[in-house]
N, CA, C and O atoms as CSV, one atom per row, in Angstrom:
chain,resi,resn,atom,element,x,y,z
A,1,UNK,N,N,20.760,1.437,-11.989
A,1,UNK,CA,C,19.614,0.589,-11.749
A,1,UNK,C,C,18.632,0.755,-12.918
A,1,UNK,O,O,18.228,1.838,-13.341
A,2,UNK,N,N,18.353,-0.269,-13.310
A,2,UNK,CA,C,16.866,0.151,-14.503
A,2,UNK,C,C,15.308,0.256,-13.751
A,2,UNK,O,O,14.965,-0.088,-12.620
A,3,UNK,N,N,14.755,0.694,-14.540
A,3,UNK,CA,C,13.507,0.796,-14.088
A,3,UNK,C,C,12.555,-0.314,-14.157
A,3,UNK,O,O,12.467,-1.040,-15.148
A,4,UNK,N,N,11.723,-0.464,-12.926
A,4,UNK,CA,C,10.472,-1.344,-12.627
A,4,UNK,C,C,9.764,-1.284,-13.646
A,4,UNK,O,O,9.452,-0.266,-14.263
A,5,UNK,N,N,9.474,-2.386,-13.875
A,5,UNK,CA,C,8.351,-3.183,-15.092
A,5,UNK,C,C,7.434,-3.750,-14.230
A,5,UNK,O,O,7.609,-3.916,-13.022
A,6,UNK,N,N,6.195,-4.124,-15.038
A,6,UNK,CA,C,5.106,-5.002,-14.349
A,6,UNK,C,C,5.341,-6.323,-15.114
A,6,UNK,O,O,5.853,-6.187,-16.225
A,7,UNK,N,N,5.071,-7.503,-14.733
A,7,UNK,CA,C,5.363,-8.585,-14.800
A,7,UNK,C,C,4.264,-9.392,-15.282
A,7,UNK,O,O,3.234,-9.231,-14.627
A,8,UNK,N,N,4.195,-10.130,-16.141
A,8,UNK,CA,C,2.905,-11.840,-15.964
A,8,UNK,C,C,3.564,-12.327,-14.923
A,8,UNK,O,O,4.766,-12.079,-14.831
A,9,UNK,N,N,2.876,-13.152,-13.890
A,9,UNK,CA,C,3.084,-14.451,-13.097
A,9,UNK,C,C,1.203,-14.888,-12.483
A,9,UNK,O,O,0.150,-14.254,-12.405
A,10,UNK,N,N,1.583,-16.084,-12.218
A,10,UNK,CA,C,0.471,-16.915,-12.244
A,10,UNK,C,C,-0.701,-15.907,-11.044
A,10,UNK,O,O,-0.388,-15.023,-10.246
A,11,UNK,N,N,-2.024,-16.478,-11.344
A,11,UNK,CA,C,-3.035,-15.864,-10.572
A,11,UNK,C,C,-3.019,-16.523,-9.321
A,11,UNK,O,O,-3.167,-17.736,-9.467
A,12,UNK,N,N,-2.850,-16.038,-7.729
A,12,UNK,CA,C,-3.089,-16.818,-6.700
A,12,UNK,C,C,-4.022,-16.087,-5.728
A,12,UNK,O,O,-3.556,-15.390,-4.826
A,13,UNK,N,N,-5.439,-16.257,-5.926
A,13,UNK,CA,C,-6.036,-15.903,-4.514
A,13,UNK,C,C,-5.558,-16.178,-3.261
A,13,UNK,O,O,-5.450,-15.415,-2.301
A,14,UNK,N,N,-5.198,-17.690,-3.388
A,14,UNK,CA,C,-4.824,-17.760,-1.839
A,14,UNK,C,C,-3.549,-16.887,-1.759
A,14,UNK,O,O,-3.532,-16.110,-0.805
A,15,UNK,N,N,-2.798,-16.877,-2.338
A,15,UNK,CA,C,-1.422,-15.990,-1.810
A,15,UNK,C,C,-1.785,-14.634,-1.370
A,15,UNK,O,O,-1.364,-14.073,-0.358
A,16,UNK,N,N,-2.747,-14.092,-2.380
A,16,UNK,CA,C,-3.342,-13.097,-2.468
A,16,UNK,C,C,-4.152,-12.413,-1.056
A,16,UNK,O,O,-4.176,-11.303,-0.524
A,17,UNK,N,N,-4.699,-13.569,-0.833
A,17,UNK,CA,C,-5.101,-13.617,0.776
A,17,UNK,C,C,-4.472,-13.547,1.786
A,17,UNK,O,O,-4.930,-13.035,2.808
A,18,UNK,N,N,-3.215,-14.086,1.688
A,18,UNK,CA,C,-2.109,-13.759,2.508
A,18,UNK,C,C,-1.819,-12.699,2.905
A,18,UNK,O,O,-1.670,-12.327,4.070
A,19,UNK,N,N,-1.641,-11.692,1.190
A,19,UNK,CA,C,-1.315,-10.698,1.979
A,19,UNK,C,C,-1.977,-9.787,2.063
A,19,UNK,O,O,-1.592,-8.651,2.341
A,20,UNK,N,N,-3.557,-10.278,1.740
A,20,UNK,CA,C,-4.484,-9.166,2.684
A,20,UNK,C,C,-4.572,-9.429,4.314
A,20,UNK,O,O,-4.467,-8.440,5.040
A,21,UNK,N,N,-4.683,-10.199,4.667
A,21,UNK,CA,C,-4.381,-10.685,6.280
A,21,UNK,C,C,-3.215,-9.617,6.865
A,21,UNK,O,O,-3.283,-8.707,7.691
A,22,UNK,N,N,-1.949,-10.236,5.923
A,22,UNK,CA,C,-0.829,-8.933,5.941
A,22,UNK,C,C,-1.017,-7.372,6.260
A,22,UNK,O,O,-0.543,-6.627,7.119
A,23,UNK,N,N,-2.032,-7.177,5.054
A,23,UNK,CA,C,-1.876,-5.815,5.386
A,23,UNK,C,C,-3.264,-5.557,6.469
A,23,UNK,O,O,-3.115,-4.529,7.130
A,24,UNK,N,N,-4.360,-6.184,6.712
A,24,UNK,CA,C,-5.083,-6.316,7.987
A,24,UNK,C,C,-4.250,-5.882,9.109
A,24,UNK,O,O,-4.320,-4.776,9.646
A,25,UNK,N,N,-3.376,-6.930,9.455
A,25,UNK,CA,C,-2.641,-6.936,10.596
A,25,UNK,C,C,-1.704,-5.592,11.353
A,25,UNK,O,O,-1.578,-5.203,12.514
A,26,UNK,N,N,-1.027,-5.047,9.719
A,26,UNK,CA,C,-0.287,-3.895,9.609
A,26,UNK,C,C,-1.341,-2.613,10.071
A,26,UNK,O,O,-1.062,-1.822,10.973
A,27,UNK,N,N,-2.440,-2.580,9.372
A,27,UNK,CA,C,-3.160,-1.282,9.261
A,27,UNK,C,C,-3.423,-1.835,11.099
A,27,UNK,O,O,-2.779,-1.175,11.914
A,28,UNK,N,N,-4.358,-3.027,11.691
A,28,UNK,CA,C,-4.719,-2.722,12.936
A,28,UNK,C,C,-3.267,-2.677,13.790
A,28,UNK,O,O,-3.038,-1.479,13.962
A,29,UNK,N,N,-2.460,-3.277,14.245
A,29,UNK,CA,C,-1.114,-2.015,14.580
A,29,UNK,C,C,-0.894,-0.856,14.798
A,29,UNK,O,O,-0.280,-0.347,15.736
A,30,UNK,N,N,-1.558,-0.243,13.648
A,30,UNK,CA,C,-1.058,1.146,13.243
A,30,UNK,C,C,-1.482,1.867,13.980
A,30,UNK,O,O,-0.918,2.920,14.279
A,31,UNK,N,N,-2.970,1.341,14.626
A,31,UNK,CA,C,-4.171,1.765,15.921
A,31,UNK,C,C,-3.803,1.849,16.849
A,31,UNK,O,O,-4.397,2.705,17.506
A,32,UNK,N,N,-2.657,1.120,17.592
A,32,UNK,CA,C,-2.194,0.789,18.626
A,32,UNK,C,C,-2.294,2.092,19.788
A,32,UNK,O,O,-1.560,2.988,19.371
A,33,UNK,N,N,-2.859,2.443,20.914
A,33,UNK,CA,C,-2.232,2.934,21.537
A,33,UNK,C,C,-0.447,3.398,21.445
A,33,UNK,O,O,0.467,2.931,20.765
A,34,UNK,N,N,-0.483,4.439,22.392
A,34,UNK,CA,C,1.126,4.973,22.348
A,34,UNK,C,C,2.195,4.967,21.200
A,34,UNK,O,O,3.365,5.218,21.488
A,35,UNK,N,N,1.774,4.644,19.702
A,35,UNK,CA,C,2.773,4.815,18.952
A,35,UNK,C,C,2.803,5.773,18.614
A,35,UNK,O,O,1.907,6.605,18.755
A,36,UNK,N,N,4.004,5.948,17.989
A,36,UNK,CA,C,4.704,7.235,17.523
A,36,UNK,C,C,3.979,7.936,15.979
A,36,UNK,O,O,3.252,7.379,15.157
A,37,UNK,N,N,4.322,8.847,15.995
A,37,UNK,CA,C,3.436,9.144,14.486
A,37,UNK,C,C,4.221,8.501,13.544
A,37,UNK,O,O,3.684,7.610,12.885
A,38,UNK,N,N,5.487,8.795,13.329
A,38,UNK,CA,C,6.896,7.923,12.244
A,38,UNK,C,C,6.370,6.526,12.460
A,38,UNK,O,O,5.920,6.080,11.404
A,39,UNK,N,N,6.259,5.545,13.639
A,39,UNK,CA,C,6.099,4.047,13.599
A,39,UNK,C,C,4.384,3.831,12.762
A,39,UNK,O,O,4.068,2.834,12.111
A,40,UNK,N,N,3.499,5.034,13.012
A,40,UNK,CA,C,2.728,4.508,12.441
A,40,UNK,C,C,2.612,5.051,11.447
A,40,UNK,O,O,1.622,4.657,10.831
A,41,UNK,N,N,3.316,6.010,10.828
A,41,UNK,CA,C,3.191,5.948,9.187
A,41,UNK,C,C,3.898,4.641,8.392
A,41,UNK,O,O,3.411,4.261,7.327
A,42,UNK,N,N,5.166,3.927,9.018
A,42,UNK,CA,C,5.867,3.089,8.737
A,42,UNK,C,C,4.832,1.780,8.362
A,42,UNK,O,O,4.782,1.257,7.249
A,43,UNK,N,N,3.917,1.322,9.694
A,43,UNK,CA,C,2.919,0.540,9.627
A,43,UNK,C,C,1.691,0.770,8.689
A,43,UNK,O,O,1.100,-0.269,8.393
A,44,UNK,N,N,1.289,1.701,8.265
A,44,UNK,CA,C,0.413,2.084,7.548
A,44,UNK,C,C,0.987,2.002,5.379
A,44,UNK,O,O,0.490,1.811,4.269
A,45,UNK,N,N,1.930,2.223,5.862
A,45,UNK,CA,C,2.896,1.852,4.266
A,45,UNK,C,C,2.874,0.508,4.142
A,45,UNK,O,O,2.438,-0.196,3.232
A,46,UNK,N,N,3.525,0.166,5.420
A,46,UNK,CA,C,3.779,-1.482,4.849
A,46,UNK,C,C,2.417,-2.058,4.520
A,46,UNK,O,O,2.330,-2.923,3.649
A,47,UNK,N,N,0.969,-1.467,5.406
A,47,UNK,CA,C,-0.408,-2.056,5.085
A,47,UNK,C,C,-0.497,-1.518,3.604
A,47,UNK,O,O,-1.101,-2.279,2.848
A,48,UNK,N,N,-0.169,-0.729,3.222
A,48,UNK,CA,C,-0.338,-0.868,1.914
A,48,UNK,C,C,0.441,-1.279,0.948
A,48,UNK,O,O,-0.083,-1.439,-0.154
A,49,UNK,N,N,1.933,-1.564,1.118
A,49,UNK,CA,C,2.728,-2.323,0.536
A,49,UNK,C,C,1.704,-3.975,-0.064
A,49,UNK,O,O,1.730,-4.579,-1.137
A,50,UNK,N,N,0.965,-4.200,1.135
A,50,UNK,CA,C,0.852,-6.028,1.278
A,50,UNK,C,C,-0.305,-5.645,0.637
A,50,UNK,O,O,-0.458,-6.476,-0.258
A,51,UNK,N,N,-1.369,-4.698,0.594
A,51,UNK,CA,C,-2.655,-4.742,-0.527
A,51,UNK,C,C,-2.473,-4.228,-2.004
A,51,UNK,O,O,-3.337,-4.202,-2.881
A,52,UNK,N,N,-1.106,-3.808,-2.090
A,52,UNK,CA,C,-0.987,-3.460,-3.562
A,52,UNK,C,C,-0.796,-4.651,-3.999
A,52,UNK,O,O,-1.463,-4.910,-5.001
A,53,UNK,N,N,0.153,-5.826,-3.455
A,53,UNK,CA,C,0.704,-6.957,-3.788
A,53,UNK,C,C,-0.673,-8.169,-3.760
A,53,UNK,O,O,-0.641,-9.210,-4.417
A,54,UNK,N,N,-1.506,-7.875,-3.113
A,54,UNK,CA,C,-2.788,-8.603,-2.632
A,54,UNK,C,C,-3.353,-8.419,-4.479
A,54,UNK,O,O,-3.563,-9.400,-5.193
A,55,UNK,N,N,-3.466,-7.346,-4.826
A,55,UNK,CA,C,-4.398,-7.053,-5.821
A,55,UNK,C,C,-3.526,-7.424,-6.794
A,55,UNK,O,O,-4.059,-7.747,-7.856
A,56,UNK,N,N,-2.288,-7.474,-6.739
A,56,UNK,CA,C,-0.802,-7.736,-8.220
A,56,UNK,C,C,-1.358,-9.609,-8.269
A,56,UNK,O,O,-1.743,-10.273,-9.231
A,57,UNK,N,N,-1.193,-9.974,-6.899
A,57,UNK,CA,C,-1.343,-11.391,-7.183
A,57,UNK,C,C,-2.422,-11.588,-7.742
A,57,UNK,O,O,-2.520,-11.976,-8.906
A,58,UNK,N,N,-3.498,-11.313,-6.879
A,58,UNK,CA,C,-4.686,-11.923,-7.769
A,58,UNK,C,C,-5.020,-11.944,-8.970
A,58,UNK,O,O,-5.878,-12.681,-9.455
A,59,UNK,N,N,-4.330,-11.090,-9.572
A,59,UNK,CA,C,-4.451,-10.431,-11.351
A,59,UNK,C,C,-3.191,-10.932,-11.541
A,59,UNK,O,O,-2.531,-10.001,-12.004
A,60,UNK,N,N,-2.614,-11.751,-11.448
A,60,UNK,CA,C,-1.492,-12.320,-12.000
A,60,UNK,C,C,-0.066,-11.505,-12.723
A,60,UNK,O,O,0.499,-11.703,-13.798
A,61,UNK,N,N,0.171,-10.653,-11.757
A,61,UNK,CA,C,1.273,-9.626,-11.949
A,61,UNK,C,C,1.982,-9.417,-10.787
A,61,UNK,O,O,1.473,-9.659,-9.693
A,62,UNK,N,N,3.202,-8.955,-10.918
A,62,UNK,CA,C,3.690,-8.390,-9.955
A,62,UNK,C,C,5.096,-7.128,-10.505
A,62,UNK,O,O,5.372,-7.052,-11.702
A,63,UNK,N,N,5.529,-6.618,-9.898
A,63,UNK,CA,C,6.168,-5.557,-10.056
A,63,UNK,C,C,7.940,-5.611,-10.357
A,63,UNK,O,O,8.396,-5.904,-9.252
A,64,UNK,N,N,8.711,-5.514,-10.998
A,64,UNK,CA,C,10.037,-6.282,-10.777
A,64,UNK,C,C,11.031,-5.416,-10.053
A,64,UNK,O,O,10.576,-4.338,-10.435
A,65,UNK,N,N,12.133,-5.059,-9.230
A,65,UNK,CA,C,12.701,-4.017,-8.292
A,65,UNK,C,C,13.422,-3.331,-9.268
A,65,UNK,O,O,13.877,-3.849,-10.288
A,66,UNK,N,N,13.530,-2.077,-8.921
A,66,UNK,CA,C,13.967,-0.624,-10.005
A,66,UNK,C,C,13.418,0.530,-9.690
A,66,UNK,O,O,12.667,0.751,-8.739
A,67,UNK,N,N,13.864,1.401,-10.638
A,67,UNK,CA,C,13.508,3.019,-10.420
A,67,UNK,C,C,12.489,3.058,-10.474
A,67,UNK,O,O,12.093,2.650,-11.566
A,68,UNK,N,N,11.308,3.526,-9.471
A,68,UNK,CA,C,10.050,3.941,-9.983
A,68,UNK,C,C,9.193,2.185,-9.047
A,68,UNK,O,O,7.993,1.970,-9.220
A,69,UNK,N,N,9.612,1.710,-8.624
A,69,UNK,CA,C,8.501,0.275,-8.536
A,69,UNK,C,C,7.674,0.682,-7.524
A,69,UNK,O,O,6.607,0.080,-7.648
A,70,UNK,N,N,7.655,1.799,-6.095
A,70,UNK,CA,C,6.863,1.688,-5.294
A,70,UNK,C,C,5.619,2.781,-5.897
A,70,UNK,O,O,4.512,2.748,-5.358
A,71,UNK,N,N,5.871,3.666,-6.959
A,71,UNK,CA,C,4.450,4.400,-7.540
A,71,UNK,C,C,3.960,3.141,-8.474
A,71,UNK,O,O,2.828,2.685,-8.316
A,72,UNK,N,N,4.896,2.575,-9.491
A,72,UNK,CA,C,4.293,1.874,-10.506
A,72,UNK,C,C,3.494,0.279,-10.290
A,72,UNK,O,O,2.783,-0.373,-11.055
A,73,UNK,N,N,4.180,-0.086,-8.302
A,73,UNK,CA,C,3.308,-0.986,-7.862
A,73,UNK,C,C,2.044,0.021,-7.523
A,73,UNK,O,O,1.050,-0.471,-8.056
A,74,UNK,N,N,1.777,0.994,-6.977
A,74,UNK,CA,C,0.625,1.216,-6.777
A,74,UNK,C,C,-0.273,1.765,-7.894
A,74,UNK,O,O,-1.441,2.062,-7.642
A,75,UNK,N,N,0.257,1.908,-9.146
A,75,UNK,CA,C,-0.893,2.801,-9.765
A,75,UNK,C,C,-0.903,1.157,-10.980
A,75,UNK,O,O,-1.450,1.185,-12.082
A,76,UNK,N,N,-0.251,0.022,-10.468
A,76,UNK,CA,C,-0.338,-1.142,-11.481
A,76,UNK,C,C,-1.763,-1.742,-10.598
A,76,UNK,O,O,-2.541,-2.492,-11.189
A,77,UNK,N,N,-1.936,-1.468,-9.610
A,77,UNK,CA,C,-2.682,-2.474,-8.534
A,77,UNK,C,C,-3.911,-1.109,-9.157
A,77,UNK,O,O,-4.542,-1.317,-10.193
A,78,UNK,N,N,-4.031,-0.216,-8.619
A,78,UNK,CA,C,-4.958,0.473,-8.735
A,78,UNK,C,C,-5.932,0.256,-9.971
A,78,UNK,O,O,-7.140,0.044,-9.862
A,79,UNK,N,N,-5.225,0.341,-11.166
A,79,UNK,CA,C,-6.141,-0.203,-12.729
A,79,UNK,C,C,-6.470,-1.271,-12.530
A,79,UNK,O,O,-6.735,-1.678,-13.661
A,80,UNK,N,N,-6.729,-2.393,-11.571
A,80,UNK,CA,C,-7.350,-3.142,-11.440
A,80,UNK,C,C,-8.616,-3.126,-10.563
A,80,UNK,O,O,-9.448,-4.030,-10.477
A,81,UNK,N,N,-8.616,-1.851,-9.881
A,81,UNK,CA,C,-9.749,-1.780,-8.987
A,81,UNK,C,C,-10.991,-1.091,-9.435
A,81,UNK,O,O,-10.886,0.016,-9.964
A,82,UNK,N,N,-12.087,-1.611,-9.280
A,82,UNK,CA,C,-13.077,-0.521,-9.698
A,82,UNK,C,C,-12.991,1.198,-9.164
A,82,UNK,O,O,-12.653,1.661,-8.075
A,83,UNK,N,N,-13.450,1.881,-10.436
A,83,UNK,CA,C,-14.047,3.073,-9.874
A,83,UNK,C,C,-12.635,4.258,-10.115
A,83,UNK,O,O,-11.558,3.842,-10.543
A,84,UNK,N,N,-12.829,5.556,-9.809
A,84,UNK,CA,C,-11.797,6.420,-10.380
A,84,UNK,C,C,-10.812,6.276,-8.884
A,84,UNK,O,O,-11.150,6.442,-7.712
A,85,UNK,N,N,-9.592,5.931,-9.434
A,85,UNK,CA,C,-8.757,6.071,-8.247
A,85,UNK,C,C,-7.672,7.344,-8.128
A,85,UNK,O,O,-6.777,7.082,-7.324
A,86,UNK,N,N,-7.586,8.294,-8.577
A,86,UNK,CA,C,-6.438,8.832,-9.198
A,86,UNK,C,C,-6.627,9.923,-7.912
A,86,UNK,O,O,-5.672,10.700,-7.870
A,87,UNK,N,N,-7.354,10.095,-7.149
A,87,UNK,CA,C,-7.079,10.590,-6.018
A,87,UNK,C,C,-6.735,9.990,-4.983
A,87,UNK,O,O,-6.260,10.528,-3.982
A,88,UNK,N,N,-6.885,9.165,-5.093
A,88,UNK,CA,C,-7.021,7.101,-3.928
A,88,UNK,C,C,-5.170,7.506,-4.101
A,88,UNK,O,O,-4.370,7.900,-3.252
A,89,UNK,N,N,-5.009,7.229,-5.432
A,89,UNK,CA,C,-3.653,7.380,-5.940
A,89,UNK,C,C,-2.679,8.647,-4.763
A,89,UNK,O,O,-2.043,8.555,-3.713
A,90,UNK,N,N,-3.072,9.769,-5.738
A,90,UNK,CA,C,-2.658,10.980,-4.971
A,90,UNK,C,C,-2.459,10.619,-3.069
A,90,UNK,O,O,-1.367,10.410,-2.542
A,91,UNK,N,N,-3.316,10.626,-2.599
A,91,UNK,CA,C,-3.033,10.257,-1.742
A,91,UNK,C,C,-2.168,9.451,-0.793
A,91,UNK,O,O,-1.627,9.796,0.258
A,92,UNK,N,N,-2.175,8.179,-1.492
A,92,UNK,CA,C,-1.275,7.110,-1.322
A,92,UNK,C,C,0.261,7.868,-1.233
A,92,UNK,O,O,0.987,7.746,-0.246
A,93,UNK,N,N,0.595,8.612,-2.352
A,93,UNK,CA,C,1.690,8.783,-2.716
A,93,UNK,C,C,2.203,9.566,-1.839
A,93,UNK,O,O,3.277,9.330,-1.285
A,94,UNK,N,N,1.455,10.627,-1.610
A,94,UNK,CA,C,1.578,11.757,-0.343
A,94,UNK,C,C,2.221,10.603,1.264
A,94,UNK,O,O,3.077,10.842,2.117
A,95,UNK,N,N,1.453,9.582,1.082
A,95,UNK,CA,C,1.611,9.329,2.372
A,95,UNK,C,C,3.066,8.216,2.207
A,95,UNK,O,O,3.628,7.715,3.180
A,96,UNK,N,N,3.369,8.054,1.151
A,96,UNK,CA,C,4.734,6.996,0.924
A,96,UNK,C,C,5.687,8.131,1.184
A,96,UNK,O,O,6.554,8.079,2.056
A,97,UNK,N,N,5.474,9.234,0.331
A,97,UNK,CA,C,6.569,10.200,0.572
A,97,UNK,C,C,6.655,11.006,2.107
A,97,UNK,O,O,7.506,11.830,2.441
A,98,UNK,N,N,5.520,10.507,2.906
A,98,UNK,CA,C,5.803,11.317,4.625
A,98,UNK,C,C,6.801,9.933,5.108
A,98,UNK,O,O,7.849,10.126,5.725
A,99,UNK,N,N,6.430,8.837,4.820
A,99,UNK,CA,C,7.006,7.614,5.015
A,99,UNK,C,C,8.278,7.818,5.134
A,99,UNK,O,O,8.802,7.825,6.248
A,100,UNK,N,N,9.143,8.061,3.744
A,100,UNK,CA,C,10.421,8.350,3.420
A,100,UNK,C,C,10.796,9.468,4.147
A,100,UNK,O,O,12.026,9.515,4.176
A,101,UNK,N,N,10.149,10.641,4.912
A,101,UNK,CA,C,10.886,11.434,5.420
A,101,UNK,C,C,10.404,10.797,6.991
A,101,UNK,O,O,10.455,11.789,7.718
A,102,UNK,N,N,10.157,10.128,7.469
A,102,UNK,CA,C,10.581,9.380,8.377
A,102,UNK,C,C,11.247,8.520,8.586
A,102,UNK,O,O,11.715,8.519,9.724
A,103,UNK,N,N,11.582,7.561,7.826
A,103,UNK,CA,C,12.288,6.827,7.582
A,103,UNK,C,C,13.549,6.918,7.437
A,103,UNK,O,O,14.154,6.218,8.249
A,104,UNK,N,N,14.422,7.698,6.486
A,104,UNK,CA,C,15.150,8.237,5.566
A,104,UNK,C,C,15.885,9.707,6.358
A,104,UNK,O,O,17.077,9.930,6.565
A,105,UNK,N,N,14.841,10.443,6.641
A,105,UNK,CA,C,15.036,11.725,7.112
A,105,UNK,C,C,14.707,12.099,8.519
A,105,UNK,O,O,14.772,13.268,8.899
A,106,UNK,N,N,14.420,11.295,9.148
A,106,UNK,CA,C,14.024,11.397,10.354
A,106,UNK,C,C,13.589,12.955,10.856
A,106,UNK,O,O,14.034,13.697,11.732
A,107,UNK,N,N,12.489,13.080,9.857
A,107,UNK,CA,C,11.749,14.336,9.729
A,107,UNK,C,C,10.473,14.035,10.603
A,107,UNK,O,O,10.018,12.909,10.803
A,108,UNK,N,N,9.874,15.436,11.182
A,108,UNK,CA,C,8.567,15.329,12.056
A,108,UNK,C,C,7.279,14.661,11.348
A,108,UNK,O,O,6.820,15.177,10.328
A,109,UNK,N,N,6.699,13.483,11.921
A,109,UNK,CA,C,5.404,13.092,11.223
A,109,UNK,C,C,4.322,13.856,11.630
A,109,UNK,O,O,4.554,13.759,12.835
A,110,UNK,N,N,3.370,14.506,11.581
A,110,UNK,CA,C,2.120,15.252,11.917
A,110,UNK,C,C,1.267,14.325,11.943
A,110,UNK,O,O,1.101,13.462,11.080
A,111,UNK,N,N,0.380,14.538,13.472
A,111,UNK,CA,C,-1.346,13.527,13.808
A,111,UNK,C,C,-1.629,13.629,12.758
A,111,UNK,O,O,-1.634,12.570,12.130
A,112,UNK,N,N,-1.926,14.617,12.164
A,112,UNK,CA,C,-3.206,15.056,10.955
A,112,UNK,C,C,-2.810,14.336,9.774
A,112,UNK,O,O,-3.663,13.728,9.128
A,113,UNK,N,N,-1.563,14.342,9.415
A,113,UNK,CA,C,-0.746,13.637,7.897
A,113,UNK,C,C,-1.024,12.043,8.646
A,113,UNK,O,O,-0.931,11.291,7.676
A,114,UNK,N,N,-1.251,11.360,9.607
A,114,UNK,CA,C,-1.366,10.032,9.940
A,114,UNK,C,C,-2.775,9.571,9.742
A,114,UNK,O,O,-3.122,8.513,9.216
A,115,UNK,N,N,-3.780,10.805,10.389
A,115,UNK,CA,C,-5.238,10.245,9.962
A,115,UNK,C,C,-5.531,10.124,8.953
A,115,UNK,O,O,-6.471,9.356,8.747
A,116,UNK,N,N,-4.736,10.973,7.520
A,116,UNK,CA,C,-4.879,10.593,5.984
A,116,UNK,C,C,-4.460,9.293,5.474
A,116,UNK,O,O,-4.989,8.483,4.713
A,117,UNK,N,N,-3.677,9.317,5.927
A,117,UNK,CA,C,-3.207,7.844,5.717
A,117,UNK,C,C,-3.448,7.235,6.164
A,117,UNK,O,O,-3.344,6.263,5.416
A,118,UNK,N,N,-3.826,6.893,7.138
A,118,UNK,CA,C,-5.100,5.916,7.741
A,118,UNK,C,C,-6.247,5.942,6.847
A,118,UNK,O,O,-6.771,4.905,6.439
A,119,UNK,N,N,-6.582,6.916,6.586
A,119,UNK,CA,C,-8.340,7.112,5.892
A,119,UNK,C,C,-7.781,6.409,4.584
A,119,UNK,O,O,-8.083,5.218,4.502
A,120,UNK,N,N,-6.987,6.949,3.502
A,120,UNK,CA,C,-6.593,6.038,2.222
A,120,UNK,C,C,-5.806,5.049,2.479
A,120,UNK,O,O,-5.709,4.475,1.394
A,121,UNK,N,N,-5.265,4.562,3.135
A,121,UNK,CA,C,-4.789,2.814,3.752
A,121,UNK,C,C,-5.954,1.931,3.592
A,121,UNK,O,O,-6.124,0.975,2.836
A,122,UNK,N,N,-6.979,2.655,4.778
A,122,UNK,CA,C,-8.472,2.139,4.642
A,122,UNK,C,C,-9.254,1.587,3.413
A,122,UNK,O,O,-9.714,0.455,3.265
A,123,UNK,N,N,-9.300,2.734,2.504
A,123,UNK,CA,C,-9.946,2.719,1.394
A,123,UNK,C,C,-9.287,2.087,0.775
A,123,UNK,O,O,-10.037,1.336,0.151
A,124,UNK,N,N,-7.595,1.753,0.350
A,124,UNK,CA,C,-7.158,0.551,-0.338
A,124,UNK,C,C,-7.750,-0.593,0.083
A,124,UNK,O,O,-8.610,-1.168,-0.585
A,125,UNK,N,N,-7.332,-0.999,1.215
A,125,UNK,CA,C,-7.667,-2.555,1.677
A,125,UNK,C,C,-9.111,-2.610,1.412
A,125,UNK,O,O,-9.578,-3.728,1.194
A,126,UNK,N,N,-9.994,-1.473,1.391
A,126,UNK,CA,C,-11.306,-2.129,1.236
A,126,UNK,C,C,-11.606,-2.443,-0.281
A,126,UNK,O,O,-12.545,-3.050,-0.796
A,127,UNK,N,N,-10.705,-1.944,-0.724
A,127,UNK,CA,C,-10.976,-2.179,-2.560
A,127,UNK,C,C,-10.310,-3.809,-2.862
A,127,UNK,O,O,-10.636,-4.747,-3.588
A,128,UNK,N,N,-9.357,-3.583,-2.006
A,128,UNK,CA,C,-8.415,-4.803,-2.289
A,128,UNK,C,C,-9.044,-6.549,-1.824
A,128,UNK,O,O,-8.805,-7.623,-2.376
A,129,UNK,N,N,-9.933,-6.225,-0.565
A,129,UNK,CA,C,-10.492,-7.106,-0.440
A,129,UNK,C,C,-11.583,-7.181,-1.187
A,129,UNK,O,O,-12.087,-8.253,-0.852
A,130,UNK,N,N,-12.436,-6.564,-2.214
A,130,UNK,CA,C,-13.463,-6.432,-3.067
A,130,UNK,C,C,-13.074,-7.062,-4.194
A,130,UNK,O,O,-13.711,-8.016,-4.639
A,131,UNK,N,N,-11.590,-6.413,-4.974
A,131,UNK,CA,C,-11.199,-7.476,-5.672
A,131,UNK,C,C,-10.603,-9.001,-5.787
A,131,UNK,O,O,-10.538,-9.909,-6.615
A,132,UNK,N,N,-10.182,-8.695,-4.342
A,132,UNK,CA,C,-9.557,-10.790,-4.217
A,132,UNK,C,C,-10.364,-11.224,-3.847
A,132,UNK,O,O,-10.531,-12.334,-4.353
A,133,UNK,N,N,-11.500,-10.812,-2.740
A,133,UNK,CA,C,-12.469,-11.615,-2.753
A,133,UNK,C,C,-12.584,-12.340,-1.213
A,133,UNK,O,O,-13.206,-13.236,-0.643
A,134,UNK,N,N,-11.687,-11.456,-0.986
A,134,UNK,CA,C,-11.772,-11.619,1.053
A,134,UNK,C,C,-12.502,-11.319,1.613
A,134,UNK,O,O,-12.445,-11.469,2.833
């Protein structure tokens, strides 16, 4: 497989909007009563899957599939956001990789590893809607 590149493609707020709604929808889910800690780290990824892509569109990029595309979509989306993110970052990453051992490994998710990721899920989408303009 080769490795993920970032891409030119055209600027679309509205698409862009899409998939902040997207990841809206995902992160409130994630709230739900009775879910599991694994279903809601799952939901909490995908909310940030759809605001990395929220912020790729609006800046007229997107990510191409390969080694490396789910850090290099997030730290491509991130240089577009105001302000130091590189802990925003850190974080994120922590919580993609509890993701994968739920997912993948059907390893124990921890409450406490879910409220982090909730708290930086949060703080993406709120950047993400700052930059598209939702």
């Amino acid at each position: 497989m080769t490795d993920a590149r970032v891409e030119k493609v055209y600027e679309d707020r509205m698409g862009a909007r899409s998939f902040l709604a997207q990841a809206d929808t995902f992160l409130g889910d994630a709230d739900a009563q009775g879910l599991s800690a694994p279903s809601q780290s799952i939901l909490l990824h995908s909310a940030t899957v759809s605001a990395r892509d929220a912020i790729l569109q609006a800046a007229g990029q997107r990510v191409s599939p390969g080694d490396g595309a789910h850090v290099l979509r997030l730290e491509a989306a991130l240089d577009h956001v105001y302000g130091d993110t590189e802990e925003l970052l850190e974080r994120l990453d922590a919580s993609r990789a509890r993701r994968n051992e739920a997912s993948y490994a059907a390893e124990f998710v921890a409450k406490a590893s879910i409220a982090e990721a909730r708290e930086a899920t949060a703080e993406l989408l709120e950047l993400a809607h700052g930059f598209v303009g939702a």
